[in-house]
N, C-alpha and C positions, 0 to 999 in steps of 0.2 A: 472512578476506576472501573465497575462493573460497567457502567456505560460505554464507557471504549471497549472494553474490551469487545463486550456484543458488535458494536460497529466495525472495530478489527475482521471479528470472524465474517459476520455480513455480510458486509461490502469487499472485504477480498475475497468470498468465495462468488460473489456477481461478477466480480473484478476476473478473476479468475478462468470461470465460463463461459464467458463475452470476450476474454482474450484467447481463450481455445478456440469459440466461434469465428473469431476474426482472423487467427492464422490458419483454420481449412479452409479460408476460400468466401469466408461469409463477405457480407457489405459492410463497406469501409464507411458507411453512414454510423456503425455501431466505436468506429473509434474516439470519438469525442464524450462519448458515456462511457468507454473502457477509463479512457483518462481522469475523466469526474470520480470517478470511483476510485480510481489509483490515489489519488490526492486527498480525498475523504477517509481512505484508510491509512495512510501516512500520517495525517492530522489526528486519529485517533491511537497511532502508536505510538508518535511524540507525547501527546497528553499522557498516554498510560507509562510512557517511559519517565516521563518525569514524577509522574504522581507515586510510581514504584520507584523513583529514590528517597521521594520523602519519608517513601514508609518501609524504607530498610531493605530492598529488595538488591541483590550482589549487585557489585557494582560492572561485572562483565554484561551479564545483560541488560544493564541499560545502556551500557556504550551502545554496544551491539543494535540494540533496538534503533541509537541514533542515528548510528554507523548505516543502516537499514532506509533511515528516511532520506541520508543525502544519495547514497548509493543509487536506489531507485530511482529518482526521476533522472537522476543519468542516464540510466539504463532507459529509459523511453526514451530519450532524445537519440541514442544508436539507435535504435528501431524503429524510429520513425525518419530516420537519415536513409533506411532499407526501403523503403516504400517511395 
């Protein structure tokens, strides 16, 4: 559980950064390392959401958390439909 989480904060705060960089204007060379990261910190918020039901954490935020892993890669697929 402490392992994802550190990889949560991480890589969505690279995620993050790299997605700021890339919508001022930076190189769209940086969007397939936006993505890796995007998916690396999904994979770590499913593991922590699941790992936090087993150990009794409400049961709103782990939907939420799930709710979060299908949402998102939705959401990149409208933003790279912009591009």
């Amino acid at each position: 559980m402490r392992a994802a989480l550190m990889t949560i904060r991480t890589t969505g705060l690279f995620g993050l950064v790299v997605g700021l960089v890339i919508w001022a204007g930076g190189p769209r060379l940086l969007v397939p390392i936006h993505m890796l990261l995007g998916v690396v910190t999904m994979a770590a918020l499913l593991a922590a959401a699941l790992a936090g039901r087993r150990l009794g954490a409400p049961t709103g935020r782990v939907v939420g958390a799930r709710l979060w892993v299908v949402v998102t890669p939705a959401d990149g697929r409208i933003q790279q439909q912009l591009f």
